[in-house]
N, C-alpha and C positions, 0 to 999 in steps of 0.2 A: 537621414541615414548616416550612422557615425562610422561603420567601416564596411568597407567591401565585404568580407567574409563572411559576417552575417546573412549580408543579402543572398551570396552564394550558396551558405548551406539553405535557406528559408528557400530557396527552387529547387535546389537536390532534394528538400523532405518533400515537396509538394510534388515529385516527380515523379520519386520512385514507388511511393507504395501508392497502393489501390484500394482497395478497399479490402483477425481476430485473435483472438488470442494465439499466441506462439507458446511452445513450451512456457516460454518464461510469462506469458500472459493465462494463463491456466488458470482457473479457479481454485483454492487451496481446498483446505479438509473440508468445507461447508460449502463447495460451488460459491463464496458469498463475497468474490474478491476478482480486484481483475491480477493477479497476483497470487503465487503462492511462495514459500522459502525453499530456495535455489534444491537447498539438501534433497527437499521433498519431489522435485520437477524429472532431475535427472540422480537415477541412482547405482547406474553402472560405473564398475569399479575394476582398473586392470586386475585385481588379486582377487574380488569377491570378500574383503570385510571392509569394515565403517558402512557397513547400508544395513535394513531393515533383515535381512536374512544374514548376518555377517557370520555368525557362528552356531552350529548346528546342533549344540550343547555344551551347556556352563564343562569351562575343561578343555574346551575347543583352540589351538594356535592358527594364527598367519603368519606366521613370518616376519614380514615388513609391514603389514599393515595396520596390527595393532591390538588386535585381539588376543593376546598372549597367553591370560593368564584366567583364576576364577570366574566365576558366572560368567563368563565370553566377554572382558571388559580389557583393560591397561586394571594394573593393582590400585591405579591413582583413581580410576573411574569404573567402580564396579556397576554391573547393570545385569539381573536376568531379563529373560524374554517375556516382552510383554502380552497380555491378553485381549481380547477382545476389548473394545471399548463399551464404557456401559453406557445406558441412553435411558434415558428420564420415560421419554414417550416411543423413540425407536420409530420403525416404519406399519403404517397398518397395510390393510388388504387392498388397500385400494391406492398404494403405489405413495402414499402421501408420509413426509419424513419431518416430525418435529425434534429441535435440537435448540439449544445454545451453549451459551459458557458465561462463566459470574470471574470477571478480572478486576482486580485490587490490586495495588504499591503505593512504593514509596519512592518520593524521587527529592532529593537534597542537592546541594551545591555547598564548595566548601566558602565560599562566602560568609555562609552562616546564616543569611537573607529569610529570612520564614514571613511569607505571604503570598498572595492569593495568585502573584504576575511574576516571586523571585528567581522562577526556572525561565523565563522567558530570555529569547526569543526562541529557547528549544521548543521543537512543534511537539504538540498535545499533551505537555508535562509541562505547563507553566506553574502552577502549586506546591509549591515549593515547604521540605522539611515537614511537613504533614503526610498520615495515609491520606490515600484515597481510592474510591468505587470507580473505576475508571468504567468499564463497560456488564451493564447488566443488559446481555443478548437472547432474544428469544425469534425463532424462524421456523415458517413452517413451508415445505416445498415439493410439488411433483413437479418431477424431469418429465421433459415429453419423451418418449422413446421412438424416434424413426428405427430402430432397428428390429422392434418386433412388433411393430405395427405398420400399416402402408402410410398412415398421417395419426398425429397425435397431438394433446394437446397439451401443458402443465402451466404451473404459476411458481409464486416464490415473494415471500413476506416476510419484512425484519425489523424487528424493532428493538431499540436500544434505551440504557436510562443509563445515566454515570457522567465522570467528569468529562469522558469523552463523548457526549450526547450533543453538546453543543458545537463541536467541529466536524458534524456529519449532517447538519440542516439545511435546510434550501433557506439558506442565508444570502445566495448570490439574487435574494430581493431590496437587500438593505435591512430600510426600517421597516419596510409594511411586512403586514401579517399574511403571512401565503404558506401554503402548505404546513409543516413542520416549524417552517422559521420562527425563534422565541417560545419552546417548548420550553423555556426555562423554568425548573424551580429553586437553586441556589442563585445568587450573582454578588456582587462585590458591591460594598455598600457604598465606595466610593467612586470611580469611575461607572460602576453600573457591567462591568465582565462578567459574563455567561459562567459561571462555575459548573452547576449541575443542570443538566436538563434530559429530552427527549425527542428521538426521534423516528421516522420512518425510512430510511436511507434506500430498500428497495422496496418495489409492491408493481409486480409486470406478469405480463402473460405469455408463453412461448408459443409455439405451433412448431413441429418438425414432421419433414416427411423427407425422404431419401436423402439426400445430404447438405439439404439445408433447414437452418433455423431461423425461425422470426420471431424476436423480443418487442413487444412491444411494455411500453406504461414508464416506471421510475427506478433505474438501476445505478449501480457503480461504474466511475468510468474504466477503458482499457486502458486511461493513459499510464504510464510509467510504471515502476517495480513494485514497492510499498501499496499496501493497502490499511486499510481502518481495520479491517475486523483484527481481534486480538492475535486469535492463535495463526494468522497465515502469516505473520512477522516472527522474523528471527531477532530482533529486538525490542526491547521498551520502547525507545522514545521513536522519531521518525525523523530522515533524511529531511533538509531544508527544502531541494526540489518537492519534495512532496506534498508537502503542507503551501511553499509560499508561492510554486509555479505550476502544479496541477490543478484538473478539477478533481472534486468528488464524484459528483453524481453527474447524472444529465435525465432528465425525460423526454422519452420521443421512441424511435424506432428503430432497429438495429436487426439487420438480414446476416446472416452466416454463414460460408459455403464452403466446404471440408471436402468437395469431391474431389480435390489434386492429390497425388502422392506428394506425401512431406512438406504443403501448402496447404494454411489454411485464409481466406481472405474474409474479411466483414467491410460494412457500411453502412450508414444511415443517416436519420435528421434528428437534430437534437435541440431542444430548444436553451440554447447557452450552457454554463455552466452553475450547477448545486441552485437548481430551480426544480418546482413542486411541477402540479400541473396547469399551473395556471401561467398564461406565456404573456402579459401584461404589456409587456414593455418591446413585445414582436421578437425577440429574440428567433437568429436562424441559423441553424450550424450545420457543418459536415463534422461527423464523427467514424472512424474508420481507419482498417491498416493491412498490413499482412506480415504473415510469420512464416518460418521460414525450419523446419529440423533439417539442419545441414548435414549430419550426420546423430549417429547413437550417444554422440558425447557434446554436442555443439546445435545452441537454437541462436534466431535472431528476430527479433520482434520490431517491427516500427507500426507505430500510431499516433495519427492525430487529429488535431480535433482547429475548426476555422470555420469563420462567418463573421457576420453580425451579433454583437451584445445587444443591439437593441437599439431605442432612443438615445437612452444614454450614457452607452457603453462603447460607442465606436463598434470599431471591429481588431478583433484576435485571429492570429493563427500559432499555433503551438504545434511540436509533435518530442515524440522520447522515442528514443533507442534502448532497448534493450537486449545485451546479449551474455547467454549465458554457457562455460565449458564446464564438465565432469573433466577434471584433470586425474583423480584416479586415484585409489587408496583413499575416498573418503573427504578427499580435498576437490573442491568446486569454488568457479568464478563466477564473478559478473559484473558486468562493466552498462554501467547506464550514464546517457547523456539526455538532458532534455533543451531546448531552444524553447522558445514563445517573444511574442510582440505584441502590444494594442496601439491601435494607431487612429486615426479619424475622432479623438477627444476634443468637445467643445473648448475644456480647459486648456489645451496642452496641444498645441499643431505639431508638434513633434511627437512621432514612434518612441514608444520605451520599449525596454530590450531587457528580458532576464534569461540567464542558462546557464549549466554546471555540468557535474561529472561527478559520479557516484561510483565508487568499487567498494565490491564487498569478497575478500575471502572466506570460505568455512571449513570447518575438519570437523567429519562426524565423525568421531570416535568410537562408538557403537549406540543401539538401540537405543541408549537413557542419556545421552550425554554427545555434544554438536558446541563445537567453540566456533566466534567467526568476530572478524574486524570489519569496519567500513571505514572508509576514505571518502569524505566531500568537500565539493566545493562550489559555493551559488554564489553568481555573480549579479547581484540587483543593480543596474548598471545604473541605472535612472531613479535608485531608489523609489520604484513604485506598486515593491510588491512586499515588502516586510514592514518598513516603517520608519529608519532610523538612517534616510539619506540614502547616497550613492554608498556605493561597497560591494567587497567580498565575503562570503562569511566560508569559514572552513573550520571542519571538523573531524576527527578522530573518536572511533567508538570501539569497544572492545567490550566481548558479553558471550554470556556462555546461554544453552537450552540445557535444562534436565526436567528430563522427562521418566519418572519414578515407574510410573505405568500409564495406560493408553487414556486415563481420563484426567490429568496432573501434568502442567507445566509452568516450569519455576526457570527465569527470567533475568539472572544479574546484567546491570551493564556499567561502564566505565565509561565519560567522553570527556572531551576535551574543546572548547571553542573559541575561535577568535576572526572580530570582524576586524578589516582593513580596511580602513577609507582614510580621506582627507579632511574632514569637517570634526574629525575631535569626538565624533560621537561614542558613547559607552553605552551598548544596549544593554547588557549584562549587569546580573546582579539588582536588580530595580536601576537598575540607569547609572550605577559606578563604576564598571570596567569596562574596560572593549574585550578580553577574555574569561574564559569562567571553566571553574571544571566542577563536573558533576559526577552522580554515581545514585543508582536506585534498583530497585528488582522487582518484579509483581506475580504473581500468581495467578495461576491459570485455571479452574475447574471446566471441564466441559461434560456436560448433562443432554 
């Protein structure tokens, strides 16, 4: 153990919570996330604009908030009211809702680098100065409904094909072939990198009856902010926490229980991290947390996830904080920290250590239009979760949502990156700087 502190927080996360989503753990527009954007979660506003009802017709002022001027927008951001959203297939009679979305961009670095790994190590934008098909989404789902039946049952199925197909597979098998893992059908002709492929990310069965719920089969995890599916991010690319010290997925079981006022608690067994259903290697986990609506402006989430990887995975324990305020007029916080450790390695008698600090501001402006920055910073302490040695890596992102109407959303972003260490490494650029700055946008259809 390299510092007291660590240890200290690793027994306060293991202490305090118990055993689901919090506000800020919420499932986005498609239930299909353990996450959705802050904007969307809390949308109380001291004045009543920048939120979904801000102005009551084009023409409409606030004052201070922003709604000043035509169509209910700032002159600089016009936006009318949007409509219904349109749906491909919509819900039928028997409670069952099919939906997705087809996302495409473009992501560059001013490098000038155009290849297949020149965005790296930014997570799930490595492809650099080309388009790309990032996710072709299709999902079909009934919600159990305890509230108008005494017990009830539903499911929930998702599949994806795009450049992000391959960072949502039960790859936490390696090389073998299990579930999903190696859905590929692009890859790089020289190291052999996953470009295009396919996968299942969830496919589970619920049961609810009074105020609790039971998941069981292959879902997303609750840990941390960010999630995979397109539209529940407020940005293009993704936080480093997210990508090099989360899981994805888990398979296993997950109980729910929402009877508290403004507490909600979960828990269950998971068989490791971004595994199919096949538990090979014995993997055993506790997954689970509790949230917290501390008030109409302010949530607090902790989760985590610990056990056995297996044979040959030692043992992890990880958990994230996340918490999120409605500061008001349209402007909201959120502040996320994640810790994790693996320890018990054949290789390595020594604990390795990764964790950061993720802030994100947003201004929703009105209805078609939400600006927002992030602020990180991942610490791979042991160099054993990204790739390029011991270090820090810290980031700056700035990016805007417009949303034209309820089935269209357009994506710029701005970042900036640079890692810190001792060893001379340059992750950046195919392996020539140790910072990089980027900038890319994508598109959103949702069907």
């Amino acid at each position: 153990m390299k510092t007291d502190w660590k240890t200290a927080m690793l027994a306060v996360g293991m202490l305090v919570g118990s055993t689901t989503f919090a506000v800020a753990q919420q499932p986005g527009y498609y239930n299909a996330g353990k996450v959705s954007y802050v904007g969307e979660q809390v949308t109380v506003s001291d004045c009543g604009c920048a939120t979904d009802t801000a102005c009551g017709s084009c023409g409409d002022s606030c004052s201070s908030c922003g709604c000043q001027s035509s169509c209910c927008g700032i002159d600089w951001f016009p936006c009318c009211a949007h409509g219904d959203q349109w749906s491909l297939f919509g819900e039928n009679d028997c409670g069952v809702t099919i939906g997705g979305w087809v996302s495409a961009g473009f992501y560059a670095n001013a490098g000038g680098v155009r290849s297949n790994t020149g965005n790296a190590p930014v997570a799930f934008r490595n492809i650099s100065n080309t388009p790309t098909v990032d996710q072709v989404w299709l999902y079909a789902e009934k919600v159990a409904d305890a509230e108008t039946y005494c017990f009830d049952l539903g499911y929930r199925a998702d599949f994806v094909w795009g450049a992000d197909g391959p960072d949502t597979q039960a790859f936490g098998y390696g090389d073998r072939y299990r579930w999903d893992n190696q859905w590929n059908t692009a890859t790089d002709s020289g190291d052999g990198t996953a470009l295009y492929g396919s996968a299942i990310p969830q496919l589970y069965m619920t049961a609810a009856w009074s105020d609790w719920e039971l998941k069981v089969g292959h879902f997303y995890t609750t840990i941390g902010y960010e999630v995979v599916t397109a539209p529940d991010n407020f940005f293009y690319s993704h936080a480093y926490t997210m990508n090099y010290g989360e899981p994805f997925t888990h398979t296993g079981a997950m109980l729910t229980y929402s009877g508290y006022e403004n507490v909600t608690l979960n828990g269950g067994w998971v068989q490791g991290w971004d595994t199919g259903f096949d538990n090979w290697e014995a993997q055993q986990m506790f997954l689970g947390g509790v949230s917290w609506t501390i008030s109409d402006k302010a949530a607090l989430t902790w989760q985590c996830v610990g056990g056995s990887f297996g044979k040959n995975g030692g043992d992890s324990y990880m958990n994230s904080w996340v918490f999120t305020y409605d500061i008001g007029c349209g402007y909201s916080y959120v502040f996320q920290h994640d810790l994790g450790t693996q320890y018990n390695l054949d290789d390595n008698p020594d604990a390795v250590y990764w964790y950061g600090i993720n802030q994100y501001l947003f201004k929703e402006i009105n209805e078609c239009w939400k600006v927002g920055t992030r602020i990180e910073w991942f610490d791979d302490e042991d160099g054993a979760r990204v790739g390029n040695g011991a270090g820090s890596y810290y980031a700056f992102s700035l990016g805007a949502n417009w949303t034209p109407n309820s089935n269209l959303i357009v994506r710029p972003e701005l970042r900036w990156d640079k890692f810190d260490n001792n060893s001379g490494a340059t992750p950046y650029y195919d392996g020539t700087k140790d910072n990089g700055f980027f900038g890319g946008l994508d598109v959103i259809l949702l069907y």
